[in-house]
N, C-alpha and C positions, 0 to 999 in steps of 0.2 A: 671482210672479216667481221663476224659478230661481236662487237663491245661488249667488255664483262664490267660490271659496274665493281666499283672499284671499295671496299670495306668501310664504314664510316671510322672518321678520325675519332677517337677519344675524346673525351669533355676535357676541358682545361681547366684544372682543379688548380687551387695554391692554398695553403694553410688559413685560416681565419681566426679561431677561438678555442676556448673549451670552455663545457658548462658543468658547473660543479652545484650539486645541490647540499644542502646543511641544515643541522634543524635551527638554527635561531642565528638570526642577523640583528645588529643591533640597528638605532636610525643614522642615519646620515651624518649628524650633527656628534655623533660621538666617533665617530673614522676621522670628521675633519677638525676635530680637536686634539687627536692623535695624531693629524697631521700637523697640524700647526706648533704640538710640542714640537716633535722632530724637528721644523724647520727653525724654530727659536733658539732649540738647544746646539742645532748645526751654525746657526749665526753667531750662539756667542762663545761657541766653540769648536773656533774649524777645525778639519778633519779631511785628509786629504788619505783616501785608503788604498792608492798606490806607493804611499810614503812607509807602509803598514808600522807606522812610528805611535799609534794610540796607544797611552796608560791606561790602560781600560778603569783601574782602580780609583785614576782623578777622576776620568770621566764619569764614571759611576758617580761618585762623589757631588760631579757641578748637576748630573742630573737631578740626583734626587736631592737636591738644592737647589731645584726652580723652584720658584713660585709657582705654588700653583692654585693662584685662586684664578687665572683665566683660564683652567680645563673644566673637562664635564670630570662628576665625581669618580670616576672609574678610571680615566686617565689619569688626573690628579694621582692616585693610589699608585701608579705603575712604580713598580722599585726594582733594581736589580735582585736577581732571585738566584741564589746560589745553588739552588733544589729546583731547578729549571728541568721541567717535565715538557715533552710533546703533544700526551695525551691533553684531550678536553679545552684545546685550544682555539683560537677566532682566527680563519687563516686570512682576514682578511686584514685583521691585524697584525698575524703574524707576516703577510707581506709589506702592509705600511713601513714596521718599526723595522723589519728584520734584512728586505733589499732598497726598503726606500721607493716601493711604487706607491700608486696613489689611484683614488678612487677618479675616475674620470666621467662616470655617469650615471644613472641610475632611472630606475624603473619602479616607481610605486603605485603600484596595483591596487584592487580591492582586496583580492584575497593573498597577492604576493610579495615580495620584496628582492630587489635585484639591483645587485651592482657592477660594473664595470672599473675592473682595476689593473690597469696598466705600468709600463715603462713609462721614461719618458719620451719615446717616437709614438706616437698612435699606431705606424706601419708597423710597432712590433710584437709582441705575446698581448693577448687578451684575455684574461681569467673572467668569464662573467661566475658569477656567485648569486644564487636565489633560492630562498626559504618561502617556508608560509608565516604569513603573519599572525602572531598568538589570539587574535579575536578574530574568530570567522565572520566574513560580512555576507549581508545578505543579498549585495550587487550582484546582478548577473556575471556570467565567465567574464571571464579577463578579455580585451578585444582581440587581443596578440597571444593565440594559441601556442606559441612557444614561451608564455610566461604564465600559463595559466596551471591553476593548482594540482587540475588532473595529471598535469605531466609529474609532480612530484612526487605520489601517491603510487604512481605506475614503475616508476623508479622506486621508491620504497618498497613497496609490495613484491621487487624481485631482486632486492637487494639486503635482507632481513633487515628491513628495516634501517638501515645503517646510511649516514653518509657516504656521500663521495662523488667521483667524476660520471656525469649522469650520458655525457653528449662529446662529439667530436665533429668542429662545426669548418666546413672548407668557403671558401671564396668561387666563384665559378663565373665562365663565360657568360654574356648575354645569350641566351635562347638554350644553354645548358642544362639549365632545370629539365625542359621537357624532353629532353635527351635521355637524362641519367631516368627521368620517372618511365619512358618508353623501355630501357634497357631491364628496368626492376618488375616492370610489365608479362614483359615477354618473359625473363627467365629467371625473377625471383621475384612473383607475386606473393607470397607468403611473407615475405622482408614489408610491404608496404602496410602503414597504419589504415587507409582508408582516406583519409583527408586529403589526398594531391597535395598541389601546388597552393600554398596560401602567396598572396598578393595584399601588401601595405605600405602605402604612403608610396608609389613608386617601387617596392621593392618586393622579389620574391622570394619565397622559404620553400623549401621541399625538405624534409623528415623521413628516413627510413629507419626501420630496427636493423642495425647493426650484424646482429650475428643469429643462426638457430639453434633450436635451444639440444639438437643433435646432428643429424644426418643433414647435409646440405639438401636442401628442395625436397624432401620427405617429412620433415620435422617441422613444427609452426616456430614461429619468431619467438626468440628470447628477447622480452620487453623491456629489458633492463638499461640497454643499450642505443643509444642513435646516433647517426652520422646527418649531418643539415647540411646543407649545401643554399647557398644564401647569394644570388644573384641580383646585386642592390645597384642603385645609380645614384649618384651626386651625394653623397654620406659619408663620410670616414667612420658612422660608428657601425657596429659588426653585426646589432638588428633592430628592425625599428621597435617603436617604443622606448627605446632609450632616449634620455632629455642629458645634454654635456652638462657638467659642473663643472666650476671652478677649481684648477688643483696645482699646486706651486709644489715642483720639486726642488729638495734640497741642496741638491748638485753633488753628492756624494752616489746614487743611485745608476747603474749600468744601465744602459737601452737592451732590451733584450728580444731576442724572436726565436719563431718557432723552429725547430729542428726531427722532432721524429715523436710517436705519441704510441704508446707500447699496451698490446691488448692480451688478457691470458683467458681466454677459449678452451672450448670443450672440444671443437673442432676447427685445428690450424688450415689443413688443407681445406677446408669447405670456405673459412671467411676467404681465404686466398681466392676461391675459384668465383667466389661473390665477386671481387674487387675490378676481379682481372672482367668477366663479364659483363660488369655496370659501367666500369671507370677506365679497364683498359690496363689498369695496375699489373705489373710481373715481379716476379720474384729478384731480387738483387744479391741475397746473402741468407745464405742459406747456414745455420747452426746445430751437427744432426746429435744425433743420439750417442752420449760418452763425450761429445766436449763439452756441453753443460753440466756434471755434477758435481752435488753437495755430497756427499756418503753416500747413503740408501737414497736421497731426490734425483730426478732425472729431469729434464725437460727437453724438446725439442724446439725449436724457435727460427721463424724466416722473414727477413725485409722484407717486403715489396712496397711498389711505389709505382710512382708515374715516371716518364720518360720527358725529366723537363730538359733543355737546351746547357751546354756548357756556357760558364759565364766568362767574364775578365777577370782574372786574377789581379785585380790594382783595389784599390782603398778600399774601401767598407763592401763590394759586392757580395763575398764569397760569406759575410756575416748577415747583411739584409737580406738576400733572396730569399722568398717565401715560395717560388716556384715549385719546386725541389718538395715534395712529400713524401717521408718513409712510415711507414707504420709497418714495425717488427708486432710481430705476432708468434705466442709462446703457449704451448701446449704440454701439461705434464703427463711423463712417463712411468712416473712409481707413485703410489699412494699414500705419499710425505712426501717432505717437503715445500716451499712458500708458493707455488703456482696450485699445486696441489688443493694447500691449504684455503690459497685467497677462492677457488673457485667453488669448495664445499660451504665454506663459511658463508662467502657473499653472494656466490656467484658469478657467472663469466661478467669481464669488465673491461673497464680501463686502469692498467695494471701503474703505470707511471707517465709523465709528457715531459717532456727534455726541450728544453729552449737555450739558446746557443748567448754568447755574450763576448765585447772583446778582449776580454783581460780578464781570465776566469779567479788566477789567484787573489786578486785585487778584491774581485765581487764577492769572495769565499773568505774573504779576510775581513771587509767592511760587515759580512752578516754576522760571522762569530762575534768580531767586537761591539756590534751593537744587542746582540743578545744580550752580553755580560754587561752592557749598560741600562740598559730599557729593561732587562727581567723578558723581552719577549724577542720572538723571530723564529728562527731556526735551528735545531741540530743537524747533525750527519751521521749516515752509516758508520757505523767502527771498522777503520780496515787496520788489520793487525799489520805493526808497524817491521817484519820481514817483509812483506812486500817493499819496501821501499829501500832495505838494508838493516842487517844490524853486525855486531862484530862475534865473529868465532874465532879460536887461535888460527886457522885455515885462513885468513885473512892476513896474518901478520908472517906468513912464512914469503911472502912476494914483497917488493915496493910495487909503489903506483906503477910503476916503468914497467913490471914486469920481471926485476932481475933480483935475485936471491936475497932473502932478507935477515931471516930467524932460523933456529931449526925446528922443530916441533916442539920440544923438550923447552924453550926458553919462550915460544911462542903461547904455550899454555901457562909459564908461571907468567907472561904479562897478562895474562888473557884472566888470570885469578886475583891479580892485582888489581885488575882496572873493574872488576868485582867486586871486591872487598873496600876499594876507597868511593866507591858511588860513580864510577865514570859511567859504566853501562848495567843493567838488572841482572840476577843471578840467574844462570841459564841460559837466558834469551837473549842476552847482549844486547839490549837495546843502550844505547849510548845516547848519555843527557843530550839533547839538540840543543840548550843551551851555554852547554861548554865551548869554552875560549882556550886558544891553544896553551895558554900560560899558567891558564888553570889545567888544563890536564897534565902539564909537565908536573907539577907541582906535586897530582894527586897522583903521577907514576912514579915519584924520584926515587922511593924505596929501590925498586927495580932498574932506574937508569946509572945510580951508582957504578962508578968502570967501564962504563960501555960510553963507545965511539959517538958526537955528536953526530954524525951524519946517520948511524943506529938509530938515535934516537930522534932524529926531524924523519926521518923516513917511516919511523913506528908511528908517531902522532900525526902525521899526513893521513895513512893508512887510517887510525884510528877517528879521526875527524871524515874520513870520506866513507866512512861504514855505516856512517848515519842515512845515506840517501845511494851506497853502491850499486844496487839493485836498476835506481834510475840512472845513474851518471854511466850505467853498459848501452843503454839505451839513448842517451842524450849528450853524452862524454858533452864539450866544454860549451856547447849551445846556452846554457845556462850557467849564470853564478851558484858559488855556493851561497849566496844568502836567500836568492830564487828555489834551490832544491829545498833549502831548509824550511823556507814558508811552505811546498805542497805538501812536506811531511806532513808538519804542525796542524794544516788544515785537512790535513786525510784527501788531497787529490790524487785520482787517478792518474795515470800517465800510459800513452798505448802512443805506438810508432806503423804508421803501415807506408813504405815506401821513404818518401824525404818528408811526409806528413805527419804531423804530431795531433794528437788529441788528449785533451783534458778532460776527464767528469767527475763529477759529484752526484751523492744521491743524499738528501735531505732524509732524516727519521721520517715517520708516517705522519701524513695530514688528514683534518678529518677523523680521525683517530677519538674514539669516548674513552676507551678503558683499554690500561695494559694490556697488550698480546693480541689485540683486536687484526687482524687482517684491515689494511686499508690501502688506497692508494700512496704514492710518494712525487714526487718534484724532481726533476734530472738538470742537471745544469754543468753545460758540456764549453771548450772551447776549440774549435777546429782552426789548425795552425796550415793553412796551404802552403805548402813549397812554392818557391818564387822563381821556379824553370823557366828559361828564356824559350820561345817557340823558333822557327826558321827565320823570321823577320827581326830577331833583337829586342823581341818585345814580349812582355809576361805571357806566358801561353794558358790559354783558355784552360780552367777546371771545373772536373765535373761538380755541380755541387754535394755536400757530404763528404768532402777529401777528409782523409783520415781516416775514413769505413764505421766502422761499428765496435771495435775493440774487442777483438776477440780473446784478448786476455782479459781486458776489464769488464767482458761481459760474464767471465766465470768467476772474475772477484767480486763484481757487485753480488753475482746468485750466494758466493761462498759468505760473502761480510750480512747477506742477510738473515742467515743461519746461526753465525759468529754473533751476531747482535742478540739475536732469540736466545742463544746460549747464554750468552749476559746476564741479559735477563732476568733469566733463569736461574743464576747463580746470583743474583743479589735477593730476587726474592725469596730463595730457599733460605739466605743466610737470616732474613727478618723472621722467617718459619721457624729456623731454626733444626732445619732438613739436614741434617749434612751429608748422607747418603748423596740426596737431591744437588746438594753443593758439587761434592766428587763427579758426578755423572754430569754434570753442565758443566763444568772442567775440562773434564775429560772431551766433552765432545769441541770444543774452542779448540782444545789444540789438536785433534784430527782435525777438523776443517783449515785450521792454520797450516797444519804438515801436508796436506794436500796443496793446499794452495802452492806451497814452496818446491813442491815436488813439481805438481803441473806447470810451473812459471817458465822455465826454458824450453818445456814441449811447446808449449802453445807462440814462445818467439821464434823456433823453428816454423811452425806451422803459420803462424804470421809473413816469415821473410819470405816463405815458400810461394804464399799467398801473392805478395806483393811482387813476385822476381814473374810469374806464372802469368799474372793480367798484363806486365810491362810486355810480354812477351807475345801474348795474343792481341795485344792494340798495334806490335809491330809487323806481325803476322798479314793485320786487316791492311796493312798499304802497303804490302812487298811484291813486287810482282817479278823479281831475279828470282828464277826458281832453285838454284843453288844455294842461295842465302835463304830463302824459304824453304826448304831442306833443314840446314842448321839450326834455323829458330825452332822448326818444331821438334826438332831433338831437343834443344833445351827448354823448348815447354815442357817434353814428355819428362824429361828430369827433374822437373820444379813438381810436374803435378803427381812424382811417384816420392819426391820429399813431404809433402804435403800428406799424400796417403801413409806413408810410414809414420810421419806427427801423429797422426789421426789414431794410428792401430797404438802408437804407444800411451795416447792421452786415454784412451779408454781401457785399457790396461792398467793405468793408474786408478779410473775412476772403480775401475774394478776392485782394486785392492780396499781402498777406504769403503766401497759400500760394502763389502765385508767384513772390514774393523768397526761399523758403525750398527752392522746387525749382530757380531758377537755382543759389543756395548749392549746394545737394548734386548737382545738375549740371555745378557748376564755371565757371558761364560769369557 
């Protein structure tokens, strides 16, 4: 018999870096005197931000009560700033002061400037950062063509000009280079700059453009974008040229690595078929058209990744593995909204990069409070606080149990009491998160007058868990209440798929010059794996990425980025003096908000459906009683026709608001 040779294996990819370009970097000597305040001020006033016990107010206070004749004059000046803007900000500072990384290396060129600024693992997230330097020299190129000033230029030139994430740089096998450069050869020559394989100091670099600028293999390369692939030997740093510095963390600061790096393209399906043809990449999670929208926005949006190995589920693996690459990729479908937007404005990109952490409320809680100390770091997207709970008399007709509580009629005169004395806002029932149960008795007594103690410890249970109800249907007692009460406070996400939990965050815009600007953002995610036993008694291997993608929080982060622009919009119309412009940014916060709350239990149907459907096809793949394989696939078929019902009703929804949102801007 004639041997059929047998498909080449994929390159073996793992996460590496990202390269962010900016127009102005300061020198060295002012990052590390920024670092060394932090470290002085963390010495002589610890800070444990698992404890989340900081007065931000003293601490404000001892800060800007250092001494500061050992800074440079710029640090020295740092003060807490109560008018804390995103815009026009140094992200390299705003990493130092805001998660506590540190700059780890750096590259000073003739015409460039580059830094390396990490956790405290080297194995984990790598931000390189490089500008041009304000005097042009008259040195020849730079030796190390991924630091030279053309590449900055070529980035600018299709990016108006604008900052941001210029590169998306992987880790690769030995002899992988000439692997991936054959594969771009043969069937996306148009993707290649011309310069092959560069070779330094032992290590090699290979450089493609990323995406085109239409039609897969038809259209010439959009220049804006590149993917490197960096196959180095005996270096822990991520390229050469880089020289280590000295960098002392301050022990308040997470280890963090990378997790999934999110692109918005002109065309989804073409970079897909790019990925899958050079690298081997397939689709994993697929997000179609009506479960992403904002009103009148639409997007489409699909994972793919490589096919890395299940890991051990025991200590730090399932947070270290760089193995495991997803890159979602998201394509808009209507002509508004923020995909839309970022790809007219800037052009196709790097839309956000998400790095994973172990204790995300901790790291979410040390960056708010060091903002409010330092004046710098970080904000977050606005997620409107239904998402997580709030109280309507519909709340107070049940106790927690379940069993009869109020009737309607007495549920709404408590429901206007605890309005009128400040417990929750008029309306929206948001309830103070920092109310204590004795303070609310206190500010309900009008109304508790005659009625039954146990009426009334069962109304203030109810009413203290409205604050985070939303999550505790989702997480019931896995969590304290003083754990729910901090992801409110810090605007965490919260998504369930299976026995897995996911946290994420999304940082305001970086990189950012001026209000309203489209830019990149920061994702910073924590994946909770379930601790299932396998047949042997021992933790069973998971895949890495447990906990999926959030398919709820992938429609609140698109929804909170709309919600934020509305904001916006409504503070700047109020300095205008708009008020029309006030009403109509109003108005659209709470359509996006009423959607959101609307879509929130479609999409946990369409979640569990999710989750019940894969359990069912991984039991499928090792069943070989064809009676019982019979059975499963009846309850596959039933999980994946729950799933298709989720699907027809969530776009039914999306239906409704993109038509309340084109009366709005129609005016009728």
């Amino acid at each position: 018999m004639e041997e059929v040779d047998s498909p080449p294996l994929p390159p073996t990819v793992s996460f590496s870096h990202i390269h962010m370009y900016c127009k102005d970097l300061k020198p060295l000597s002012y990052y590390k005197s920024l670092e060394k305040r932090c470290n002085d001020f963390t010495e002589a006033c610890p800070y444990d931000p698992s404890t989340k016990s900081m007065n931000t107010e003293d601490f404000a206070a001892k800060w800007k009560g250092m001494s500061t004749d050992s800074y440079e004059a710029g640090v020295a000046a740092m003060t807490p700033d109560t008018k804390y803007v995103s815009q026009g900000r140094d992200v390299v500072c705003q990493l130092i002061a805001g998660l506590g990384f540190r700059v780890t290396a750096t590259y000073d060129g003739s015409n460039t400037l580059s830094y390396l600024v990490t956790s405290p693992d080297e194995s984990g997230v790598q931000y390189v950062v490089s500008s041009r330097k304000p005097v042009p020299s008259t040195a020849p190129e730079e030796k190390y063509d991924h630091f030279d000033a053309s590449q900055l230029s070529t980035f600018y030139d299709a990016h108006a000009n604008r900052a941001g994430i210029s590169l998306l740089a992987f880790k690769v096998a030995e002899g992988a280079c000439e692997t991936i450069l054959a594969n771009y050869k043969e069937k996306h020559p148009n993707l290649l700059p011309g310069c092959g394989i560069k070779e330094y100091d032992g290590c090699k670099v290979l450089e493609v453009y990323a995406y085109y600028k239409g039609e897969v293999k038809v259209t010439q390369a959009d220049k804006g974008t590149k993917l490197r692939f960096v196959e180095a030997q005996n270096s822990s740093l991520p390229l050469p040229g880089f020289m280590n510095v000295d960098a002392k963390f301050d022990g308040t600061s997470q280890v963090t690595y990378c997790d999934h790096w999110v692109s918005n393209v002109v065309s989804r399906t073409g970079f897909l078929d790019t990925l899958e043809d050079t690298l081997g990449f397939t689709p994993k999670v697929d997000f179609n058209a009506g479960v992403v929208a904002a009103g009148e926005a639409q997007i489409e949006s699909t994972v793919t990744g490589n096919a890395a190995p299940p890991i051990m589920n025991s200590g730090d693996n399932g947070l270290k593995d760089q193995s495991q690459v997803y890159l979602p990729i998201n394509n808009a479908l209507s002509p508004v909204g923020h995909v839309h937007g970022f790809i007219e404005e800037l052009g196709q990109g790097v839309q956000h990069v998400a790095s994973r952490v172990g204790d995300l409320i901790s790291f979410i809680q040390r960056a708010n409070d060091y903002r409010k100390v330092t004046g710098e770091g970080f904000t977050f997207l606005n997620i409107p606080r239904s998402y997580y709970g709030v109280l309507q008399p519909s709340n107070l007709l049940k106790t927690l149990s379940g069993s009869d509580l109020l009737s309607l009629s007495d549920a709404t005169d408590l429901f206007k009491v605890c309005e009128s004395s400040g417990v929750c806002t008029t309306l929206t029932g948001e309830v103070d998160l920092s109310i204590t149960r004795p303070s609310l008795r206190s500010k309900i007594a009008s109304w508790t007058a005659g009625k039954s103690e146990s009426i009334v410890d069962s109304c203030v249970e109810v009413i203290m868990r409205a604050r985070y109800c939303n999550l505790y249907s989702l997480l019931r007692d896995h969590m304290s209440e003083s754990s729910y009460i901090f992801i409110v406070t810090n605007k965490i996400l919260v998504d369930v798929q299976g026995e897995d939990l996911l946290f994420q965050i999304f940082t305001s815009n970086i990189l950012q010059e001026c209000v309203g600007d489209e830019s990149p953002f920061f994702e910073y995610i924590q994946r909770v794996c379930s601790e299932c036993l396998g047949p042997d008694g021992c933790p069973a291997k998971v895949k890495p990425g447990c906990g999926g993608f959030g398919i709820r929080n992938f429609l609140t982060l698109f929804l909170s980025i709309e919600v934020s622009k509305a904001m916006q919009d409504v503070k700047d119309c109020t300095i205008a003096g708009d008020s029309s412009g006030v009403e109509n940014a109003n108005t659209r916060v709470s359509v996006f908000t009423d959607q959101l709350n609307e879509a929130n239990p479609i999409l946990t149907d369409i979640s569990d459906a999710m989750t019940a459907e894969g359990k069912l096809v991984d039991m499928l793949a090792g069943c070989e009683d064809s009676e019982k394989k019979k059975e499963l696939e009846v309850k596959r078929d039933e999980q994946a026709e729950k799933k298709k019902i989720g699907n027809e009703r969530l776009m039914e929804c999306s239906l409704k608001y993109r038509n309340i949102m084109r009366e709005l801007r129609e005016g009728r």
